[in-house]
C-alpha positions in Angstrom: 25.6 18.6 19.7 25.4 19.4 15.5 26.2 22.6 16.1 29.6 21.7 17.9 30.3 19.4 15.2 29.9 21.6 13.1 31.6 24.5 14.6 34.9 21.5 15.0 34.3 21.2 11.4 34.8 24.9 10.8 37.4 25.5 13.5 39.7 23.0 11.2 39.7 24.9 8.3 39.7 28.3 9.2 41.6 27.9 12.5 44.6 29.8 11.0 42.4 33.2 10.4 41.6 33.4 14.0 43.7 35.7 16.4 45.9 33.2 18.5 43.4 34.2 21.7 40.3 32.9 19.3 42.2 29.9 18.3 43.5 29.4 22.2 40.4 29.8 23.3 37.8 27.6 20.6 40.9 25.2 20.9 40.5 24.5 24.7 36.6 24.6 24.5 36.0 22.0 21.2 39.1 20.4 21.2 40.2 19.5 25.1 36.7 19.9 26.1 37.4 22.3 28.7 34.1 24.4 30.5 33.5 27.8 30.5 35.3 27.6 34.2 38.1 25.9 33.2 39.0 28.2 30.6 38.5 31.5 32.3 40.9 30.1 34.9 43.6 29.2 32.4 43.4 32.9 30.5 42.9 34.6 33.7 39.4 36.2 32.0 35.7 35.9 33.3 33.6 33.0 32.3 31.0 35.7 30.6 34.3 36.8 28.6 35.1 33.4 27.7 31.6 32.5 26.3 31.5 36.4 24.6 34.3 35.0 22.6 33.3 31.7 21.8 30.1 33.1 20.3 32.0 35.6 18.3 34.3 33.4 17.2 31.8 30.9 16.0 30.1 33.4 14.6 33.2 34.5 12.8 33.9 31.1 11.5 30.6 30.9 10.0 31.2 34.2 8.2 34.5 33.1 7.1 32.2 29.3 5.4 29.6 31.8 4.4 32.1 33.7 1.8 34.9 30.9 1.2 32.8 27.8 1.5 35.6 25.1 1.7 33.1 22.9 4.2 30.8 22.9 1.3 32.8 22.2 -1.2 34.5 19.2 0.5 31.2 18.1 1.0 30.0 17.9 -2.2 33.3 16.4 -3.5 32.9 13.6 -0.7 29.2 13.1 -2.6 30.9 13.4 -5.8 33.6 10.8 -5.1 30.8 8.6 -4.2 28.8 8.6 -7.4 32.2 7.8 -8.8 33.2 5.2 -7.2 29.4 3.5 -7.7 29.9 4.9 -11.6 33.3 2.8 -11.7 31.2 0.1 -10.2 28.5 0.0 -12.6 31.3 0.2 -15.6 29.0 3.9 -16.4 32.3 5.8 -17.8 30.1 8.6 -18.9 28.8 9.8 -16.0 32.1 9.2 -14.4 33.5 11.7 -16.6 30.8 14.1 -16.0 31.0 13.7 -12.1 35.1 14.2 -12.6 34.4 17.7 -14.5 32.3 18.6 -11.6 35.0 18.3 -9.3 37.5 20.2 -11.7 35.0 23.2 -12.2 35.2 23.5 -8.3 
């Protein structure tokens, strides 16, 4: 179940590096929750096809987080924006500052 959150995750920012049949494809399977079945019906391509290219693809999007890291990077700002908020909080301007220069430095 992680591991298709994750790969929903993925598929949402990187779904415009995929060929249209990888994003057609990952799109029915995480999105519509279509089966294996399902799918090869629709594209007219054998179920073992199907899951070949949904474990290429999601291999591919993990290549694609591996060198660009945007998942990463919005979580840590997500963490970040939550010391903030508890810095503002606590009145602690100084580490508020320090968390915000994090966030710049990317």
């Amino acid at each position: 179940m992680q591991n298709i959150v994750r790969t929903g995750l993925l598929f949402d920012f990187y779904e415009k590096l995929l060929t249209e049949k990888q994003r057609t494809v990952l799109g029915f399977y995480l999105n519509d929750d279509y089966s294996l079945a399902e799918i090869s019906e629709k594209i007219k391509i054998s179920r073992q096809a199907v899951h070949d290219l949904i474990k290429r693809t999601t291999l591919k999007l993990e290549d694609f987080e591996k060198k660009l890291s945007l998942c990463e990077k919005m979580n840590q700002n997500r963490i970040l924006h939550k010391e903030i908020i508890s810095s503002l909080k606590s009145s602690d301007l100084d580490s508020v500052e320090k968390k915000l220069e994090q966030i710049l430095e990317g």
